[in-house]
C-alpha positions, -999 to 999 in steps of 0.1 A, spaced: -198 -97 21 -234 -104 23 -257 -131 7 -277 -102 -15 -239 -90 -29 -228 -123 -36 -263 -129 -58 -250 -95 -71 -217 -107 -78 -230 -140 -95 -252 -128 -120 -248 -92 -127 -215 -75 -141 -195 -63 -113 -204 -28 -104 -178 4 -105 -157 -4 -72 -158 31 -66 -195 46 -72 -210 16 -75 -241 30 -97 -224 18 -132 -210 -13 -147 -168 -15 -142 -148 -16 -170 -120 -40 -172 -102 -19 -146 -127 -25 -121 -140 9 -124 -166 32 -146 -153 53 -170 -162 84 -151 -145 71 -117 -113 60 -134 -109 96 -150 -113 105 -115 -82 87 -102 -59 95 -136 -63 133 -126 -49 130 -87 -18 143 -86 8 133 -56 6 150 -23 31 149 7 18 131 38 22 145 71 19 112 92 21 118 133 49 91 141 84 101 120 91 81 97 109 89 63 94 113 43 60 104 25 43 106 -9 12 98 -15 -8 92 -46 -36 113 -34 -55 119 -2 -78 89 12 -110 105 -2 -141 103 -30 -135 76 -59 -95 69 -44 -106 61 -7 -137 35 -21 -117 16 -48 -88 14 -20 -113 -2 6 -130 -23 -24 -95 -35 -33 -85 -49 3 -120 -57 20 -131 -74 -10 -100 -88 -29 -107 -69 -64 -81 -77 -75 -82 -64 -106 -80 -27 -94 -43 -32 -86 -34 -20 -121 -52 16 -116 -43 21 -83 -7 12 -94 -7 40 -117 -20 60 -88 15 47 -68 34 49 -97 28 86 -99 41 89 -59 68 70 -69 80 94 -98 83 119 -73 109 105 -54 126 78 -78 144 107 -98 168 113 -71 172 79 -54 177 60 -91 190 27 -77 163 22 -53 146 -6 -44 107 -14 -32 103 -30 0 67 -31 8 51 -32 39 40 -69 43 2 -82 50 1 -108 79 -1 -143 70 -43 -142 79 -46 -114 61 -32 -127 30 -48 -157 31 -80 -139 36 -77 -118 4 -54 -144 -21 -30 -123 -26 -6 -95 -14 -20 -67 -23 8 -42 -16 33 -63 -38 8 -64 -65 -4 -27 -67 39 -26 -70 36 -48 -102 62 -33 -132 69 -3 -112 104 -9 -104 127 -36 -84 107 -52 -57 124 -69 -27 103 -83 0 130 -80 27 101 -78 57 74 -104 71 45 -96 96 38 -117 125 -4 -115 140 -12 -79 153 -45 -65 162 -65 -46 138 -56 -9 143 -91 3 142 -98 19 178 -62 17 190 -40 49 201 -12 62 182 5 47 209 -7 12 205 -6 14 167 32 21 169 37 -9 195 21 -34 174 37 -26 145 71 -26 163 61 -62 178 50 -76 141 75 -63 119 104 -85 114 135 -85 88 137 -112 64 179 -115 78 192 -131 46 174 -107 20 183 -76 42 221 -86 47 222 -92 6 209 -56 7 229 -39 27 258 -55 10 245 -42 -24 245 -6 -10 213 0 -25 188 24 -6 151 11 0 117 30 -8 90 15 10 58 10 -1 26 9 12 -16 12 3 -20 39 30 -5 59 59 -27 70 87 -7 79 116 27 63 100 35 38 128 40 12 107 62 34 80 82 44 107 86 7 124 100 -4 86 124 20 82 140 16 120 145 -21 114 158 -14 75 182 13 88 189 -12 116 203 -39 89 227 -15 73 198 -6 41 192 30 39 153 48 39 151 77 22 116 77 11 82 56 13 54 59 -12 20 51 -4 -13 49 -29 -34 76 -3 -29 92 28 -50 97 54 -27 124 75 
C-alpha cells in the first residue's frame, strides 16, 4: 500500500474492493460487483499436480479475482463474508455426499498471518460447517516465478500435521474436505491430502473460492 491509498483510506469511504470506481457497501463491495459474485456458480478445477478432486466457487477472473487479491494483499477483512458465500456454494457441491465431513484448511505461514491479522482461509470458512485446523506451515518462498516443480517441493517441505488433532481425526473416522482461497497448479492441495491420508483421515474432496487451472 502506498502513501496516496492510505490518505484514501483515511478520509474517504473505502472504495468497491473489486471495481474500485464506487463506494463499498458493508460487504466491501458495490452493489453492482456483489451481484456479480452472487451469480457465479461452481466449476470443477483441473489443477496440474493430482490432488483430490476440486470445486471451485468460480474461475480467478473479473470482480471474483480483484476482491480475492483485495482480501489477502490488503487484509479486507470484511469481504470474508461474500467470498464465503462464494465457498459455501463449492462446498454444497460436494458436502451432500460426504455429510460428516470436516474443513481442514490449508494454513497461512506464521509471517503471512501476522502480515494480514488474521487467517484468512479459516475466516472465509466462518459458519460453513466443522472446522479443524489439523495442518501448520512452516516459511516457504513465495510461489510467484517458481516451476510446478518447485511449487510442489515447497509445499511438501512446509506442510506439517498438527499429530494430536490429526490422530483425534483419524480416530473419529471422519473424512476431511480441504479448503483453500485458490488453486493454481494444486501442489499445495495435493501436499495436504498426502500427509492427511498419511495420518489415517481420509480426502475426498477440497473446495476452493476460485481457480486458476
Amino acid at each position: 500500500m502506498n502513501l496516496a491509498e492510505d490518505a484514501r483510506d483515511l478520509f474517504l469511504p473505502a472504495a468497491c474492493a473489486s471495481c474500485r470506481s464506487a463506494p463499498a457497501a458493508g460487504g466491501g463491495l458495490c452493489a453492482e460487483c456483489a451481484a456479480d459474485l452472487l451469480t457465479l456458480r461452481p466449476v470443477l478445477a483441473t489443477p496440474l499436480h493430482a490432488a483430490p478432486p476440486v470445486v471451485a466457487g468460480g474461475r480467478y477472473a473479473g470482480a471474483l479475482a480483484e476482491a480475492l487479491n483485495e482480501y489477502k494483499e490488503r487484509a479486507r477483512r470484511e469481504l470474508a463474508p461474500v467470498l464465503g458465500t462464494v465457498l459455501g456454494r463449492a462446498l454444497a457441491v460436494v458436502a451432500a455426499e460426504f455429510p460428516d465431513a470436516v474443513l481442514v484448511p490449508i494454513p497461512p505461514t506464521r509471517a503471512a498471518r501476522r502480515a494480514r491479522g488474521f487467517d484468512h482461509v479459516a475466516a472465509a470458512c466462518a459458519g460453513l460447517g466443522a472446522l479443524r485446523p489439523c495442518l501448520r506451515a512452516a516459511p516457504r518462498p513465495d510461489s510467484v516465478g517458481l516451476t510446478p516443480a518447485q511449487r510442489a517441493a515447497a509445499a511438501e517441505r512446509s506442510l506439517r500435521p498438527r499429530a494430536r488433532r490429526t490422530a483425534a481425526l483419524a480416530a473419529a473416522g471422519r473424512p476431511a474436505i480441504l479448503v483453500d482461497d485458490i488453486v493454481t497448479t494444486g501442489a499445495t492441495l495435493a501436499a495436504a491430502a498426502a500427509l492427511l491420508r498419511d495420518a489415517g483421515v481420509p480426502v475426498p474432496a477440497a473446495v476452493v473460492v476460485a481457480a486458476a487451472a
